[in-house]
C-alpha atoms as an extended CHARMM CRD file, in Angstrom:
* protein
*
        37  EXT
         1         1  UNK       CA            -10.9850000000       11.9550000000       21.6460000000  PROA      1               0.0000000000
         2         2  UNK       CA            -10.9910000000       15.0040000000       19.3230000000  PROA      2               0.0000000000
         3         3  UNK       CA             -7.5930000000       15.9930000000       20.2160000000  PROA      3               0.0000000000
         4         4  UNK       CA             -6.8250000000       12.5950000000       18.6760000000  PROA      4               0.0000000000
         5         5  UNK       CA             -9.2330000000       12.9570000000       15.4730000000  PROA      5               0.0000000000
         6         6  UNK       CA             -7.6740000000       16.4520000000       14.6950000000  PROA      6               0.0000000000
         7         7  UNK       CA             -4.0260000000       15.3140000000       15.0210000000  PROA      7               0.0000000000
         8         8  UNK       CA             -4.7770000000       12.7220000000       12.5970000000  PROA      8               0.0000000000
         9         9  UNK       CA             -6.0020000000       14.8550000000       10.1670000000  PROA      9               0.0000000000
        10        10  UNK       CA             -3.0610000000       17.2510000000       10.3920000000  PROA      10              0.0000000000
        11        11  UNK       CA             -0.8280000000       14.0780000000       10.2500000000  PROA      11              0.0000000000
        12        12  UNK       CA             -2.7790000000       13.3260000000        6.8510000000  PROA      12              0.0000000000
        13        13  UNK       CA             -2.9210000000       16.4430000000        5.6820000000  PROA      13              0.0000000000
        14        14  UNK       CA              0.9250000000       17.0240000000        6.0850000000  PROA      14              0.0000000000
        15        15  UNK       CA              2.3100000000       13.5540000000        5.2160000000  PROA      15              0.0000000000
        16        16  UNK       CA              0.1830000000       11.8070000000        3.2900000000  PROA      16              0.0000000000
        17        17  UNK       CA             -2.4260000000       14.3250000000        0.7170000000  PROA      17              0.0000000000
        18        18  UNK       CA             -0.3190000000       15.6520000000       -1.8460000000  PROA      18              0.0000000000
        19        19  UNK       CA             -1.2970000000       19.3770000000       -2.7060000000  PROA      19              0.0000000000
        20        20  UNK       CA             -2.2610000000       20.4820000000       -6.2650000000  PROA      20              0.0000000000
        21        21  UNK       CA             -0.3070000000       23.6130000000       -5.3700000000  PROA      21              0.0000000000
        22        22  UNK       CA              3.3530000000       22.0500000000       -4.3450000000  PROA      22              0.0000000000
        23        23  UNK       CA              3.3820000000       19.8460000000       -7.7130000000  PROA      23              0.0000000000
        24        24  UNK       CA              1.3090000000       17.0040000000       -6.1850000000  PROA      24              0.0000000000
        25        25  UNK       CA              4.0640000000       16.6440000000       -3.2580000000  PROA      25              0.0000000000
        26        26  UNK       CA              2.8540000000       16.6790000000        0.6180000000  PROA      26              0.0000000000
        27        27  UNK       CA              3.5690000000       19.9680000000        2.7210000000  PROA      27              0.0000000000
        28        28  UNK       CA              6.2570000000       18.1100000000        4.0040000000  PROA      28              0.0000000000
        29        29  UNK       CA              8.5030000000       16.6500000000        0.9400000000  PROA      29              0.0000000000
        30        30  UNK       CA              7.7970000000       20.2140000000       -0.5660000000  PROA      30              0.0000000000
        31        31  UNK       CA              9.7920000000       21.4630000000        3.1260000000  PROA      31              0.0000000000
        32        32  UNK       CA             11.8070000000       18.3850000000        3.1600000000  PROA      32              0.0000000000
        33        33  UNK       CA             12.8630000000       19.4820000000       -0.9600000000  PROA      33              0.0000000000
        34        34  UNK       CA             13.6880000000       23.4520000000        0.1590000000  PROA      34              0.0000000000
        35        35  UNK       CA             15.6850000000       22.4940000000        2.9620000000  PROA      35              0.0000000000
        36        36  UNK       CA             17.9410000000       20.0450000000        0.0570000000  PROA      36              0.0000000000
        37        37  UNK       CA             17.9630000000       22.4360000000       -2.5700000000  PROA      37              0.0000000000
């Protein structure tokens, strides 16, 4: 059951918060974006 809580959260976290520090993008758009550039 926690496995499951804490791989939500990192799902969240990654794909779905956007981060003050990448421009208000998720960590993964901001990877997706360096990988394009």
């Amino acid at each position: 059951h926690a496995l499951r809580i804490i791989g939500d959260w990192i799902g969240f976290y990654n794909q779905q918060r956007p981060h003050q520090a990448l421009k208000m993008m998720t960590p993964d758009a901001a990877h997706a974006a360096t990988l394009t550039a």
